[in-house]
N, C-alpha and C positions, 0 to 999 in steps of 0.2 A: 577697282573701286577703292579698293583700302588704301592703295600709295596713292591714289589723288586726297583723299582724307585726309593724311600722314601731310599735304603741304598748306596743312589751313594757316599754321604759323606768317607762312611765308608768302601765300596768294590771295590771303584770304578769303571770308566764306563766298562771295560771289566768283572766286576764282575757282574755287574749288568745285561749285552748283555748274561753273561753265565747262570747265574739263572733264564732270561727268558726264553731262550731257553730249558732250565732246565722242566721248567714249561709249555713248551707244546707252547711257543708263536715264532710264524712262521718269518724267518728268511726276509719278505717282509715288515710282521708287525713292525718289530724290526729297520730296515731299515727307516721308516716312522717316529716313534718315536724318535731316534735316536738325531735329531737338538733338542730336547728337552734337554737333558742334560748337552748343553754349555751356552744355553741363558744369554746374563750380557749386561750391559747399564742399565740406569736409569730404575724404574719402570713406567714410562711411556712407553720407549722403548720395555722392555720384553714384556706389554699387548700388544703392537702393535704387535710386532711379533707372536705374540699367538693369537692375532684378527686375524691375515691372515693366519696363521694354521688350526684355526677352523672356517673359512668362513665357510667351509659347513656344518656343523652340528651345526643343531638350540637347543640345549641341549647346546652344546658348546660356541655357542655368548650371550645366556643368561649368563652363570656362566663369561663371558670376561665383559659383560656390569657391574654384578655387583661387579667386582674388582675395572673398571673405576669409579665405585660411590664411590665406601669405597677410592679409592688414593682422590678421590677428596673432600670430607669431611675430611680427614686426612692433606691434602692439607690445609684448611680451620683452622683445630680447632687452640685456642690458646692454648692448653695442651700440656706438653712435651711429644714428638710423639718419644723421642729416635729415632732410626736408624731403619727406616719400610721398611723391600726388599719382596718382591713380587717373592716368592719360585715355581716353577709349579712343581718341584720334590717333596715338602710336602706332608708326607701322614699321617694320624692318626692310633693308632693298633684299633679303634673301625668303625664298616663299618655302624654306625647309622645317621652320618653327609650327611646332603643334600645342604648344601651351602658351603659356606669360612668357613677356618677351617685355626688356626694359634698356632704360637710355640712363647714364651720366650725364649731366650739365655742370658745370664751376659757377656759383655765385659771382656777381660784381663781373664777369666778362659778356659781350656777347657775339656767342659760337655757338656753334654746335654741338653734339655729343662730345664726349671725348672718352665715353666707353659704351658697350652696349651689347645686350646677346637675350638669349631667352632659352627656353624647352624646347628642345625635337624628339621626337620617338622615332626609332627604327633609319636615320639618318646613318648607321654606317651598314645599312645593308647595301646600300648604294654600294659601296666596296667588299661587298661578298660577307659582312658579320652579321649574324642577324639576333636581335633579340637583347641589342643596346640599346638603352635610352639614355639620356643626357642633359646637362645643360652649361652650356658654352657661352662666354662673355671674350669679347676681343679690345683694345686701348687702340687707341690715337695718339701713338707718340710723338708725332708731331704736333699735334693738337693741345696736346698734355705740356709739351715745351712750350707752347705759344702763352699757354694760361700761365703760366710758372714766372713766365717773361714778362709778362703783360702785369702780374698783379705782384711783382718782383719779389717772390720769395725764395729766387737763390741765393744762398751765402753765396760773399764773397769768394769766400774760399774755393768754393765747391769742386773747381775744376782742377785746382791745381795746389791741392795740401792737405794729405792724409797725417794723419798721427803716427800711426807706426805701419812699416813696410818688413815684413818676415823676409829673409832669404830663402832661397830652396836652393838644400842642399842633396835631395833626393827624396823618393817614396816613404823611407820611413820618416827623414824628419818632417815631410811635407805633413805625415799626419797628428804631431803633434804640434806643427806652427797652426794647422787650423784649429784645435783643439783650444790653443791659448786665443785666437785671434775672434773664437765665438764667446768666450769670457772677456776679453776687450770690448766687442760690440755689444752685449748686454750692460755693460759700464758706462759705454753711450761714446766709445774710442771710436776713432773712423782708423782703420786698417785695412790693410793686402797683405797677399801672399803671392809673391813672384812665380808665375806659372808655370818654369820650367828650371831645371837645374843648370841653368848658363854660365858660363863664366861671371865669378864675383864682380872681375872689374865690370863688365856689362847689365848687371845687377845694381850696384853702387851708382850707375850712370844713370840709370831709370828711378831710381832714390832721387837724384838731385833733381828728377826732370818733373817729380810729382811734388817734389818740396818737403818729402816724408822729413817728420819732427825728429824721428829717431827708427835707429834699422834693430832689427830683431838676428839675432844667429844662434841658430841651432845645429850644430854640426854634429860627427857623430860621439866626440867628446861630452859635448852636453847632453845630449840624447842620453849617453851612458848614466852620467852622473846626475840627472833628473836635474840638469840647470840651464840657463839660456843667456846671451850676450846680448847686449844692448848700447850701441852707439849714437849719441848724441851727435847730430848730423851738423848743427850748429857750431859746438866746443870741439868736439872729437874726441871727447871722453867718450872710453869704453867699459862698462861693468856688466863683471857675469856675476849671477846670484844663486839661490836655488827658485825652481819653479812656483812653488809654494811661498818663497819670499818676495816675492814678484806679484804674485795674485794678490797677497795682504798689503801690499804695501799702493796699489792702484788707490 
């Protein structure tokens, strides 16, 4: 019943009264559910009227109580809460959801979700844990490119020109080129850090092929001496500093 519900968007309501009925559900039932399909006013408004839908069934003022708590911490947060509507035709294709259960849409495109998960209780007993509860949200990464595509907010750049590219010249300097390269990204720098300790010239060749502005080298020289090199990919000037001269001068 609830996945024929879930396509009123798309079949609408007489599509949806006929695939019930389709599916064996009684023309009383159907009747009953029915004021379900127009509900609009604020989300306040909808729980109310779905508070007094499901007065009688205590299964049902539970799952109404805890929508009233999520509007009202949502109400609350200072995080941008986007455009939050309160769906009672929502349904997920998976039947392992025992709470709220919710969808992403993109503004200005028209698609589908492009994320979407909710509450399950006791879901990994299924694989032998018992006495987790959860709740799980999954992306459409394709979906996600499609919107990104469509309402064109990739830079130019994006695919092929980072700001600085770290060399890796092993474990230990690996953990202070990330150290510097999380103080770069907090400054709003796009960097990498070369994933493995390969030979420099193969290194340098993956610099040119990302368009990196400038390469970073920490070897074990600089590592000692608290300083790091930096080669303009452009000029081929190369300047080592100290660490600390490096971060003030960003």
């Amino acid at each position: 019943m609830v996945t024929a519900i879930d396509k009123l968007d798309k079949i609408g309501e007489e599509g949806v009264i006929k695939e019930l009925a389709n599916r064996g559900v009684s023309d009383e039932s159907i009747k009953i559910i029915k004021p379900l399909f127009n509900l609009n006013g604020t989300n306040q408004e909808v729980l109310d009227e779905m508070s007094a839908f499901l007065s009688e069934s205590e299964v049902g003022k539970e799952g109404i109580e805890e929508l009233y708590f999520l509007l009202k911490i949502m109400n609350r947060t200072t995080l941008n809460k986007g455009k939050l509507v309160f769906d009672v035709t929502l349904a997920r294709g998976l039947n392992y959801y025992t709470g709220a259960i919710f969808e992403v849409v993109a503004d200005g495109v028209k698609m589908g979700s492009i994320c979407g998960g909710g509450r399950y209780d006791e879901l990994t007993s299924l694989f032998g844990l018992k006495g987790v509860s959860g709740v799980g949200i999954s992306f459409g990464a394709d979906r996600i490119y499609d919107v990104l595509n469509e309402l064109q907010l990739f830079p130019d750049t994006v695919e092929n020109s980072i700001d600085y590219l770290f060399l890796n010249f092993g474990p230990e300097e690996f953990v202070r080129c990330f150290e510097l390269a999380n103080v770069l990204r907090e400054k709003g720098f796009s960097c990498e850090i070369y994933p493995s300790a390969s030979k420099i010239q193969k290194q340098m060749k993956y610099a040119n092929e990302r368009n990196a502005a400038k390469v970073v080298m920490i070897g074990a020289d600089e590592l000692r001496n608290e300083e790091i090199t930096i080669k303009s990919m452009d000029s081929g000037e190369q300047l080592t500093l100290s660490v600390q001269e490096f971060i003030t001068t960003l």
